[in-house]
N, C-alpha and C positions, 0 to 999 in steps of 0.2 A: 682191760686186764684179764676179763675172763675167758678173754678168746685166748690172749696170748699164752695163758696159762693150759688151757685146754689143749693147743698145739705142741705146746712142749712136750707136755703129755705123751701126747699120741705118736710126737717123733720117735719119743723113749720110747714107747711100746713097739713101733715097726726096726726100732732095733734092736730088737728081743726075736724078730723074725729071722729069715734067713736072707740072707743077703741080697739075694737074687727078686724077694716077694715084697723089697722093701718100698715106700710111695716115696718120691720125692719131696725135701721138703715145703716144696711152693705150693704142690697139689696139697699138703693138709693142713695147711696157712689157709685153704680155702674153703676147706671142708667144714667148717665151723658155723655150728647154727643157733639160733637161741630166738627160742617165742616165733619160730618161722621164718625170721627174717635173715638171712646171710651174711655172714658178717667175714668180711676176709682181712688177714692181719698182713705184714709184712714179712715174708718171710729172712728178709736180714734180719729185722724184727725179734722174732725167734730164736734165727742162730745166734745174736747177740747176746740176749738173755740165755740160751744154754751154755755158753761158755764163761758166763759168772756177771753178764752186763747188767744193769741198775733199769730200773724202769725212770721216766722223767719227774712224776716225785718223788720218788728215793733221792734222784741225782740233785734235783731244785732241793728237798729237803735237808743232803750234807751239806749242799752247796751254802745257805743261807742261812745255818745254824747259828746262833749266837751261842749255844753252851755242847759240851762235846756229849754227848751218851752219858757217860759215866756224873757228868754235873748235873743233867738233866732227871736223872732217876735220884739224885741227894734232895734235888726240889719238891720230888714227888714225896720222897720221904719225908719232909720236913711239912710238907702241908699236912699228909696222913699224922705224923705227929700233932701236930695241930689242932688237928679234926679230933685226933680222939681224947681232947683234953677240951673239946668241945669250941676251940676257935675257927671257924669254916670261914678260907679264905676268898673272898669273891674276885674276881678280873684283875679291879681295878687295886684290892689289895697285894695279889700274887705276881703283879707287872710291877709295883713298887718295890718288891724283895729284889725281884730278881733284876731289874735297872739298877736298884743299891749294887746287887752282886756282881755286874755286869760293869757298874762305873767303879767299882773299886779292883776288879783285874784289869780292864781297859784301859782306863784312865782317859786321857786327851783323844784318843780314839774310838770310845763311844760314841755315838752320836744324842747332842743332846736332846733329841726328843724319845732319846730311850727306843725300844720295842717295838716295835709294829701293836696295832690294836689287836689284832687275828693271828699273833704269837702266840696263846694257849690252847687254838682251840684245832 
């Protein structure tokens, strides 16, 4: 991620240039270094990501959401409510709410073993 980010970068910058002085995008897909060692990314890669592409956990990430954004930050609120009334919710109680809340929008298409384990973290 930090190459890919670094390249993008750089792309912007050599198009701040003049047209003529500009590196190709493959050449600075490869210019990327970190602790010595060379790290060359993709340059579709790149271009992807510059014209608004998703990295593959972002994309695995919407992909396999069970709550949309806007449900997921009510959860956060509600544990922070919680917390400051001094009930600190652990894993195994916070996968309980949210299979509750999950099996009552879903209904027959939850699966019944609920959540993954490695859903909170």
């Amino acid at each position: 991620e930090k190459a890919i980010a670094h390249a993008m970068e750089a792309y912007k910058a050599e198009l701040q240039k003049p047209e003529m002085e500009w590196k190709p995008l493959k050449t600075i897909s490869e210019e990327w270094q970190e602790k010595g060692i060379s790290v060359t990314v993709s340059a579709d890669t790149v271009r992807r990501r510059l014209t608004g592409g998703r990295s593959h956990p972002e994309f695995n990430a919407e992909k396999n959401a069970w709550l949309a954004p806007e449900e997921e930050m009510k959860v956060v609120e509600y544990c922070l409510a919680l917390a400051k009334r001094g009930f600190l919710l652990n894993h195994k109680q916070l996968k309980f709410h949210v299979n509750s809340l999950l099996q009552a929008q879903l209904g027959d298409n939850f699966p019944e073993g609920g959540i993954g384990k490695n859903w909170s973290t």
